[in-house]
N, C-alpha and C positions, 0 to 999 in steps of 0.2 A: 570495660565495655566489651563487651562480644560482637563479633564479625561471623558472617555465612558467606558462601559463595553467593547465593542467592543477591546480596544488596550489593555486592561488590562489582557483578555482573550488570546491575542494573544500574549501577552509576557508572561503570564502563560504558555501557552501552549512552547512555544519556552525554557523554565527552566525547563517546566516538561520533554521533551523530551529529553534534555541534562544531566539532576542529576535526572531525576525521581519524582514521585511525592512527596513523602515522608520527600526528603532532603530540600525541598523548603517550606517553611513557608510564611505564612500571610508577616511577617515580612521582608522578604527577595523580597517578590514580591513588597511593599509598597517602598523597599529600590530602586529597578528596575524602579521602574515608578516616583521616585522623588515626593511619595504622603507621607503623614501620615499615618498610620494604622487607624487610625479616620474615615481619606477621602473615605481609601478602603472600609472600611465598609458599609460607607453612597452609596458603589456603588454596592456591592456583599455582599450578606447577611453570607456569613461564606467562608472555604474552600472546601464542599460538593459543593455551590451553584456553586463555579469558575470551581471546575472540573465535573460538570455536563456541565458548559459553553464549558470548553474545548472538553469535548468528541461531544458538536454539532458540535462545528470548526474543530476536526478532522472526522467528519462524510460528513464536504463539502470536506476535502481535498480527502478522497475517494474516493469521487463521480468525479471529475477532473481527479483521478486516473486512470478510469476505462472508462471515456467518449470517449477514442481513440478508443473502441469497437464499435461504433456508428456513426464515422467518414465515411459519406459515398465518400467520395474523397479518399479512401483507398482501397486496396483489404484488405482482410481477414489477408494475413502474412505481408503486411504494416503494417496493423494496429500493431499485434504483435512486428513489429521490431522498429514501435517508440514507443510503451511503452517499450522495453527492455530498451532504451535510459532516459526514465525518471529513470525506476529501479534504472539505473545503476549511475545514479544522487545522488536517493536518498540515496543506496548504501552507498554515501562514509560519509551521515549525521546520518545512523540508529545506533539506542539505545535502545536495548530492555526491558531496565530499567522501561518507562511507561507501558509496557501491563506490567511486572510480579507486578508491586506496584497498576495498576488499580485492578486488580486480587484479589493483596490479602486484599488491604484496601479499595476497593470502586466496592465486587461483583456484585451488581446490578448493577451498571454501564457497568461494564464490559461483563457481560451476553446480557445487552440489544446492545451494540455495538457490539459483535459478533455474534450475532443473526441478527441482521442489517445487516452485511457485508456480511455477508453468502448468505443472497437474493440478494445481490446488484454487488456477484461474479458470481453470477450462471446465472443471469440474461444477463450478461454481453458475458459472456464465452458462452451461447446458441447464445444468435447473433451473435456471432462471426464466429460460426460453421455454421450454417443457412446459412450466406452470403457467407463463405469459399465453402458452397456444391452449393450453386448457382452459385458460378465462377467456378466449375470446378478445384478448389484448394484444395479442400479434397474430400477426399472418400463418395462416393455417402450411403455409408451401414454404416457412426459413427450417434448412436445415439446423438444429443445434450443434452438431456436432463441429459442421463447415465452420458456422459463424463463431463459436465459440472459439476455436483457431485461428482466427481471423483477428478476436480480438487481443489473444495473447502473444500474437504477431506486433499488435498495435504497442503493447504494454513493455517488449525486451526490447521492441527495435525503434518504431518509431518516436517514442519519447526517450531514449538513447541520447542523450548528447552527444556521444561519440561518434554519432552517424550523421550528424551536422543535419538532420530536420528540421529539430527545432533545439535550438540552444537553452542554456541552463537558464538564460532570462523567462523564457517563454514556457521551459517548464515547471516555475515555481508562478504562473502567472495563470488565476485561477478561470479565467475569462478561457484560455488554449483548451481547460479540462471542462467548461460546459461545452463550448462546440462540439466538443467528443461526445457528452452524453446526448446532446441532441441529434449527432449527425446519425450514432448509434440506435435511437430509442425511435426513431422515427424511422429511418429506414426497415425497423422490423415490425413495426405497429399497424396494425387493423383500424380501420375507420375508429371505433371504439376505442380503441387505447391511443389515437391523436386526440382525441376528446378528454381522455382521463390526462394526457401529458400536459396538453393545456390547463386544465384545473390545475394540478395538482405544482405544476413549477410557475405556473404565470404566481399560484399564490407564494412561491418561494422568495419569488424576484422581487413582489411588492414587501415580502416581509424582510429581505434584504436590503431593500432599497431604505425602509422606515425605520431600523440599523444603523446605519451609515448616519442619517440623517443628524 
């Protein structure tokens, strides 16, 4: 059987995000992929090396993350209302476990990935608003620039567990991340684009509710 960095990386990454980085050894990953600790070796020069790999592979899944802002077959609260739909996806898989062990055992790692993300939020979040004031779906007088700092503010600090806001219950608890989209979409929206919000999630909520059901 043949091994890449590529699958090795991405089964790392799928162990670290479940038991975190910490609980998961050389050994445990070599166990996963049906190699020797030998074979690993000859393919990833340590555990630094694998999770350096992994923060690039979680660095594309970001960028995926955030491309619906971009989506010009969208209006501005489309776009929002299908990324609430991946959120809420990924919702039901998140473990906060990887950011607080990238933290504390692999800080340069972790500086340069939030540092990264923080452009690639802001970035995101301006064009979104940009396109929102060109349809006539937000307020003609939001700064993008302002708000879009505003919200990457929201995104490092206040859903932080670390900062006791709101704890790790309430951040995997999907009900915390709609009041966010709402408290957000409506404070920046034009008569017009509360009309499109209400279409557009009142139909989510019934098609969620008929789900559940």
């Amino acid at each position: 059987m043949e091994y890449d960095r590529k699958s090795i990386v991405e089964r790392s990454w799928e162990l670290f995000r479940i038991y975190g980085i910490k609980s998961v050894s050389m050994d445990d990953i070599a166990r996963e992929m049906g190699m020797s600790k030998k074979t690993l070796y000859q393919i990833v020069k340590d555990k630094n090396d694998l999770v350096e790999g992994v923060v690039e592979l979680v660095k594309k899944w970001i960028i995926r993350f955030w491309e619906v802002f971009y989506d010009d077959s969208l209006n501005a609260i489309e776009q929002h209302c299908r990324q609430r739909e991946v959120v809420k996806e990924l919702h039901r898989h998140f473990n906060p476990t990887f950011s607080f062990d990238l933290l504390k055992y692999y800080p340069e790692f972790y500086r340069e990935l939030n540092n990264w993300r923080k452009d690639v939020i802001m970035k995101a979040h301006v064009s979104n608003i940009e396109k929102g004031k060109k349809e006539g779906l937000y307020r003609s007088d939001v700064d993008a620039e302002i708000i879009s700092r505003l919200i990457v503010a929201h995104h490092l600090y206040t859903f932080n567990p670390e900062n006791k806001i709101f704890d790790t219950t309430d951040i995997v608890d999907f009900n915390v991340v709609e009041q966010f989209y709402m408290y957000h979409l409506r404070g920046l929206s034009s008569e017009k684009g509360l009309r499109e919000i209400e279409k557009l999630f009142a139909n989510k909520k019934k098609s969620d509710y008929e789900h559940s059901r």
